[in-house]
VOTI-221743 format. One line per 10 residues: number of its first residue (from 1); their letters; for each residue z, y negated, x negated of N, C-alpha, C. Coordinates in nm, 3 decimals. Example, Ala and Ser with C-alpha at 12.3 -4.5 7.8 and 13.67 -1.06 7.14 Angstrom:
BEGIN
1 = AS = 0.780,0.569,-1.319,0.780,0.450,-1.230,0.780,0.330,-1.320  0.708,0.225,-1.285,0.714,0.106,-1.367,0.787,-0.003,-1.290
This chain:
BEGIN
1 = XXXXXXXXXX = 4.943,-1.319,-1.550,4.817,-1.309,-1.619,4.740,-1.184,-1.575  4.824,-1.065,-1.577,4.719,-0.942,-1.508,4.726,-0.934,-1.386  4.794,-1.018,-1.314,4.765,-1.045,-1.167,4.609,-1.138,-1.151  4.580,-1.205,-1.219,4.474,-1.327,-1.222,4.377,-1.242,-1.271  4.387,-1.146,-1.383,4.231,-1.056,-1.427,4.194,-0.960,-1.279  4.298,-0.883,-1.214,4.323,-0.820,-1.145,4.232,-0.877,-0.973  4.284,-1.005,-1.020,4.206,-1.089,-0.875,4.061,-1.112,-0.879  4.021,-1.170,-1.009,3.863,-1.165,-1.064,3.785,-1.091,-1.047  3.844,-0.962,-1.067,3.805,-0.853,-1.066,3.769,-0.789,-0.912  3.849,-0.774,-0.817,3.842,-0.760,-0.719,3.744,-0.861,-0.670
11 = XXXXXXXXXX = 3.725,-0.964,-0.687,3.624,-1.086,-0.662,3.518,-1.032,-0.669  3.473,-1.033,-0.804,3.355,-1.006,-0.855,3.307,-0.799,-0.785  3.373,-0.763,-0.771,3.409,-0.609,-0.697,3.296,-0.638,-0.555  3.373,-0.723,-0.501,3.311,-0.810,-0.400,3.222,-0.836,-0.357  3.141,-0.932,-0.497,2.985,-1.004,-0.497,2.907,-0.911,-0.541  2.946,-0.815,-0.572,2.853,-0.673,-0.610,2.820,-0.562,-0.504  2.958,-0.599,-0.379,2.932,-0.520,-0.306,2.773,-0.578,-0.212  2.820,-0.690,-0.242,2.705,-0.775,-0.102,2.612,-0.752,-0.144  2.576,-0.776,-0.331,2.410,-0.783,-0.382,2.384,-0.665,-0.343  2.444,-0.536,-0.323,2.408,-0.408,-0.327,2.317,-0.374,-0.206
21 = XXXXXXXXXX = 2.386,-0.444,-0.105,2.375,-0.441,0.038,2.255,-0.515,0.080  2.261,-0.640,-0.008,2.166,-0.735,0.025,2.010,-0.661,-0.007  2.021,-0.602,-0.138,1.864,-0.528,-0.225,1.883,-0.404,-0.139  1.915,-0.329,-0.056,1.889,-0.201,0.009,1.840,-0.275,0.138  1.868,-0.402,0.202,1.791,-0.392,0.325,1.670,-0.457,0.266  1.626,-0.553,0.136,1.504,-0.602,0.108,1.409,-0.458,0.092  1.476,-0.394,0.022,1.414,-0.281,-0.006,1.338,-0.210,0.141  1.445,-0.210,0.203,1.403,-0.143,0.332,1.271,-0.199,0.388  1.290,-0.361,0.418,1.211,-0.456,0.476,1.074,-0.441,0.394  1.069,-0.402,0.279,0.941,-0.400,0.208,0.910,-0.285,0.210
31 = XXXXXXXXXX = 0.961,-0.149,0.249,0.897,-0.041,0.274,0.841,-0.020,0.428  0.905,-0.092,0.518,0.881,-0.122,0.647,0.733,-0.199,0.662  0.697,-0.285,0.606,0.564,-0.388,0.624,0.447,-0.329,0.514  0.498,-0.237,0.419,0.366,-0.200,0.340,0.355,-0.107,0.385  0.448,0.006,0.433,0.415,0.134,0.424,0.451,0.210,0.616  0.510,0.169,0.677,0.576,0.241,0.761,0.500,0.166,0.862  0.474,0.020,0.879,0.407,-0.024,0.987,0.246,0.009,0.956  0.190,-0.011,0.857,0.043,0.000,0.873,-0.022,0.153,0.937  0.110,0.188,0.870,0.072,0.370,0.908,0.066,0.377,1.036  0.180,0.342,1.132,0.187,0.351,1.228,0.057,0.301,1.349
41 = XXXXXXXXXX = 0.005,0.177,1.266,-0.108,0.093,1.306,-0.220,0.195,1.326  -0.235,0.200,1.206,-0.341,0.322,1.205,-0.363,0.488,1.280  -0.219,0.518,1.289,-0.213,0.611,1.395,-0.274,0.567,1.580  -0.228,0.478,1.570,-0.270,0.351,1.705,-0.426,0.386,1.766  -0.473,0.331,1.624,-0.599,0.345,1.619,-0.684,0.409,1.645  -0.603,0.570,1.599,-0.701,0.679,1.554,-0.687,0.737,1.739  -0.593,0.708,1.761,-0.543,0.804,1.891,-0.612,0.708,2.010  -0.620,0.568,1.984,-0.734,0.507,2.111,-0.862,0.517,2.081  -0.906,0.573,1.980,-1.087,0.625,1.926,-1.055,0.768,1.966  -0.960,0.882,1.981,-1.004,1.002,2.051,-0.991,0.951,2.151
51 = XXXXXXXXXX = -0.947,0.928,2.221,-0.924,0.871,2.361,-1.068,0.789,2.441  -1.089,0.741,2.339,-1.229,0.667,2.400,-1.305,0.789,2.350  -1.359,0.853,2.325,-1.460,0.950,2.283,-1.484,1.029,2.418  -1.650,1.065,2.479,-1.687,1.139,2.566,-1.778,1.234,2.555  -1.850,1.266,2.613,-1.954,1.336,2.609,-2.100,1.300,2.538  -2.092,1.382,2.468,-2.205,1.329,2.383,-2.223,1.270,2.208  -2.073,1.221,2.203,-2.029,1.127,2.080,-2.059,1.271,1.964  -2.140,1.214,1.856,-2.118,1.303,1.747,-1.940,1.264,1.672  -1.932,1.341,1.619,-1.814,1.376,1.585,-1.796,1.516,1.486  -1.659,1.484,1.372,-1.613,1.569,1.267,-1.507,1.598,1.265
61 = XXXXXXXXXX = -1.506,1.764,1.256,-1.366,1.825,1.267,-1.293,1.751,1.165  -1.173,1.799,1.154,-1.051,1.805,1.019,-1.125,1.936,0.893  -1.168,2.015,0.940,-1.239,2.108,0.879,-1.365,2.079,0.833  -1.434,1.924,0.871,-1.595,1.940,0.823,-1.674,1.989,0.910  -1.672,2.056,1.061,-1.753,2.098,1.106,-1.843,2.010,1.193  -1.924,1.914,1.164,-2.020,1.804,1.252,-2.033,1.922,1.376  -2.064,1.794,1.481,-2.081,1.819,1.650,-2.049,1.766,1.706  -2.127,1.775,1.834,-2.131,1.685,1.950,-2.021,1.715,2.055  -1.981,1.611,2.105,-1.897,1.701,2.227,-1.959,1.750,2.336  -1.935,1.876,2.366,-2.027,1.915,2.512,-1.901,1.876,2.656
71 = XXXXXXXXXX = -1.782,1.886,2.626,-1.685,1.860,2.743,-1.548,1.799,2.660  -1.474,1.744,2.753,-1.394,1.661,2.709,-1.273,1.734,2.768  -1.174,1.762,2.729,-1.040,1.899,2.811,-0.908,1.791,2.795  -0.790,1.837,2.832,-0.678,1.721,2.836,-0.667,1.747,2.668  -0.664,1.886,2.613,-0.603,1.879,2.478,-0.672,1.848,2.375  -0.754,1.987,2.408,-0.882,1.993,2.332,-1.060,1.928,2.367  -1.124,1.941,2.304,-1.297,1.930,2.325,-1.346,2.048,2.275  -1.438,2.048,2.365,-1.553,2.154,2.339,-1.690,2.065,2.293  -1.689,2.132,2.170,-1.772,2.083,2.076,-1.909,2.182,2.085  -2.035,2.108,2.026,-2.165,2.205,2.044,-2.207,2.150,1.863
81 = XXXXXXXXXX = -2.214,2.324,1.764,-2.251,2.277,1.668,-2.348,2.314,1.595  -2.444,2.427,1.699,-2.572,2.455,1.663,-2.614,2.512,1.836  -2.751,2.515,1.775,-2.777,2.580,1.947,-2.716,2.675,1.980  -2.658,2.631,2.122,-2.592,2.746,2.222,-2.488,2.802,2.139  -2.434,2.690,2.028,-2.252,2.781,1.966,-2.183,2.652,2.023  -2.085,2.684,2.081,-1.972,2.598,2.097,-1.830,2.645,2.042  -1.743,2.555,2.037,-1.627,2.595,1.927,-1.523,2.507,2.041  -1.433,2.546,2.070,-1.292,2.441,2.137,-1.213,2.391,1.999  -1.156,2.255,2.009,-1.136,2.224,1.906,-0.989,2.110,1.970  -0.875,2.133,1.906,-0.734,2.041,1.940,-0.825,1.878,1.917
91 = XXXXXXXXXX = -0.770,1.798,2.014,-0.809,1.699,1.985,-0.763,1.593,1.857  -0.582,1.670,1.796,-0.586,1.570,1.645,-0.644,1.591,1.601  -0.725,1.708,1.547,-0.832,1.749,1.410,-0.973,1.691,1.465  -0.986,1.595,1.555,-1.119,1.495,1.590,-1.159,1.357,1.512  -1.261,1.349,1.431,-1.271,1.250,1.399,-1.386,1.167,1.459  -1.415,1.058,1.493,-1.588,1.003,1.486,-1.680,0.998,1.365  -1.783,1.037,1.412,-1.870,1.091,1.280,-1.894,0.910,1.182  -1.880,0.904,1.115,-1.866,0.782,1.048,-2.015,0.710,1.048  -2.099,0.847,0.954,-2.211,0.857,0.938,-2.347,0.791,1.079  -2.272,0.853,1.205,-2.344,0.839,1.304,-2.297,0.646,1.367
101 = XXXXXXXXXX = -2.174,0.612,1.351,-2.168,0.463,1.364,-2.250,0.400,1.262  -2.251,0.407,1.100,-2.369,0.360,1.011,-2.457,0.301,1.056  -2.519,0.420,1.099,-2.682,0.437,1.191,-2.665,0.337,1.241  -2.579,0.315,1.361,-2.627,0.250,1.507,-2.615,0.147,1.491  -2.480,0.086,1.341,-2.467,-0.074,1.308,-2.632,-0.109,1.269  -2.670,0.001,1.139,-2.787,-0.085,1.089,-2.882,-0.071,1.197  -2.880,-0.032,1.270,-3.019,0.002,1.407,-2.959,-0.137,1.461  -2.839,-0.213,1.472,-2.829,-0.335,1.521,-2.831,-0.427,1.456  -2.839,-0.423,1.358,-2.857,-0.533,1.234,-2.998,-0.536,1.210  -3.062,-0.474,1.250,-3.236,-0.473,1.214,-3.289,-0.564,1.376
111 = X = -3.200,-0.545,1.464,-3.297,-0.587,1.543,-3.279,-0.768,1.597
């Protein structure tokens, strides 16, 4: 008889080990597709829009500072953000000026 509770037990020991196993990789799999791939997507993104960016593109620091690029460097850009000031600037803290795509959609939507 306490050989037979003894076996159940170990059984059921068992099917608890698997559910355990089973909800840590769902878990995983659902932190993977909401959170870990889009991010990654979006990194994608951001790094083939500096990449495409040249001379001329308005553009916003990480800091807020609007400007144009005056030169394009392997790391950095040299940015122009009032007359005759230029600032060198790392190229992660580059954004495209959001404001300045706006413009150019509705300047194409009007015509």
């Amino acid at each position: 008889m306490l050989n037979l509770i003894y076996l159940q037990a170990q059984a059921g020991a068992q099917q608890n080990q698997w559910s355990f196993w089973i909800m840590m990789i769902a878990i995983f799999v659902v932190f993977y597709f909401f959170m870990i791939r889009p991010q990654t997507k979006k990194q994608k993104e951001l790094q083939q829009q500096r990449d495409a960016m040249k001379k001329g593109d308005k553009v916003v620091t990480a800091g807020g500072i609007y400007g144009e690029i005056k030169e394009v460097q392997e790391n950095a850009f040299i940015i122009t953000i009032a007359k005759e000031v230029t600032i060198k600037v790392a190229k992660e803290s580059v954004y495209a000026d959001a404001s300045d795509a706006q413009q150019a959609q509705a300047k194409d939507e009007k015509k």
